[in-house]
C-alpha positions, -999 to +999 in steps of 0.1 A: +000+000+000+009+038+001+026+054+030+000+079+026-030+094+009-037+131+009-072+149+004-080+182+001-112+196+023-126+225+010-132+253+037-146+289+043-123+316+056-145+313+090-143+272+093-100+277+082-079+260+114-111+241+126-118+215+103-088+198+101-092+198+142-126+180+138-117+152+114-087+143+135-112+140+166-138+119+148-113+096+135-100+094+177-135+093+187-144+064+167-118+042+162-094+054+188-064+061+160-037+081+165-043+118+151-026+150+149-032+181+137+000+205+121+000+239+101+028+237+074+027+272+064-003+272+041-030+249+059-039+230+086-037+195+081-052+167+098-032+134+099-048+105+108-024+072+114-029+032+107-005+007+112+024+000+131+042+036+148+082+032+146+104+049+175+104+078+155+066+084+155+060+077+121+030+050+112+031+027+083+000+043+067-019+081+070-042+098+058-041+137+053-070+158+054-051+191+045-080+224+050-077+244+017-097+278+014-120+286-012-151+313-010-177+286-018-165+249-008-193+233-025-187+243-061-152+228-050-166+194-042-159+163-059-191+143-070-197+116-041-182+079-060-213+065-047-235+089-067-210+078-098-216+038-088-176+034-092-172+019-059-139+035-054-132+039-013-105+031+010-102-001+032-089+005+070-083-024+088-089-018+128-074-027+161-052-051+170-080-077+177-117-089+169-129-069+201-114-037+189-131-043+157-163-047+171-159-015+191-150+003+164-184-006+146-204-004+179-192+031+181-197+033+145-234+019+147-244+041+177-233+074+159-253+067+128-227+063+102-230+029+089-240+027+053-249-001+025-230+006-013-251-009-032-220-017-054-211-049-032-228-079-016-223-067+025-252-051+036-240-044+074-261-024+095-249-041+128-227-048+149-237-089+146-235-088+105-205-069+111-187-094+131-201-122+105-187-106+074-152-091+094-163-056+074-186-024+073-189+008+056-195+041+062-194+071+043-198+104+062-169+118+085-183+142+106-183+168+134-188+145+167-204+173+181-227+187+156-234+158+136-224+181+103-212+163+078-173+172+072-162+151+048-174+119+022-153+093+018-164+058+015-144+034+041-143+000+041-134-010+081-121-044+078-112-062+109-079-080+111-092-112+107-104-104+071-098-131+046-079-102+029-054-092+060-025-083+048-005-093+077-023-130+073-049-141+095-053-151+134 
């Protein structure tokens, strides 16, 4: 896989240096990952981490959610890939065991965000079909406090012992 993946969120002036703040949380709040949030000069950027973290602090995979300001974010937006029926999304696998799994899509089920794509044969919406098929899928990221919608990205949570692990199977 890629070390990383970077996306660009599309902010006003007056939501500039809180976004990026937001995203990190939901990504703590949900699936307990490692975030951070930095300011390179231009933006803030949100950086969420996967994987293993070396002694240096650095973790196998991330994602960036770097804030980029524009006077109307939704002319900026990209069309949603489930709109398109391409079925393009990113697969996360979670925890370091089938209990963390499941808490990740408890906490996932109790804050509304599981979602069907039509696209594919799992049709999780709970926790029991998504211990049976080791995955579900959400779509939404968003503010854990408001409920508004931050950013749309389809994820595929996949626990670690998905036929498709890459660091083989329990």
């Amino acid at each position: 896989g890629m070390d990383f993946i970077e996306f660009f969120v599309y902010v006003t002036k007056e939501d500039a240096g809180t976004t990026a703040e937001k995203i990190a949380r939901f990504y703590d709040f949900f699936f307990d990952a490692t975030t951070s949030v930095v300011n390179d000069g231009e933006s803030d950027i949100a950086i969420i981490a996967f994987g293993k973290i070396d002694d240096f602090g650095r973790a196998e995979q991330s994602m960036l959610f770097r804030e980029v300001v524009v006077d109307n974010p939704q002319c900026h937006q990209a069309v949603h890939s489930d709109d398109l029926g391409t079925g393009h999304h990113i697969a996360i696998y979670v925890g370091n065991c089938d209990e963390d799994y499941k808490v990740a899509a408890s906490n996932c089920l109790d804050g509304g965000l599981l979602w069907v794509n039509p696209q594919f044969e799992d049709k999780v919406l709970d926790v029991d079909s998504a211990m049976e098929c080791k995955q579900f899928r959400f779509k939404n990221i968003v503010d854990i406090e408001t409920g508004e919608t931050l950013y749309v990205l389809e994820h595929e949570i996949r626990s670690i012992s998905h036929p498709l692990f890459p660091g083989g199977n329990n």
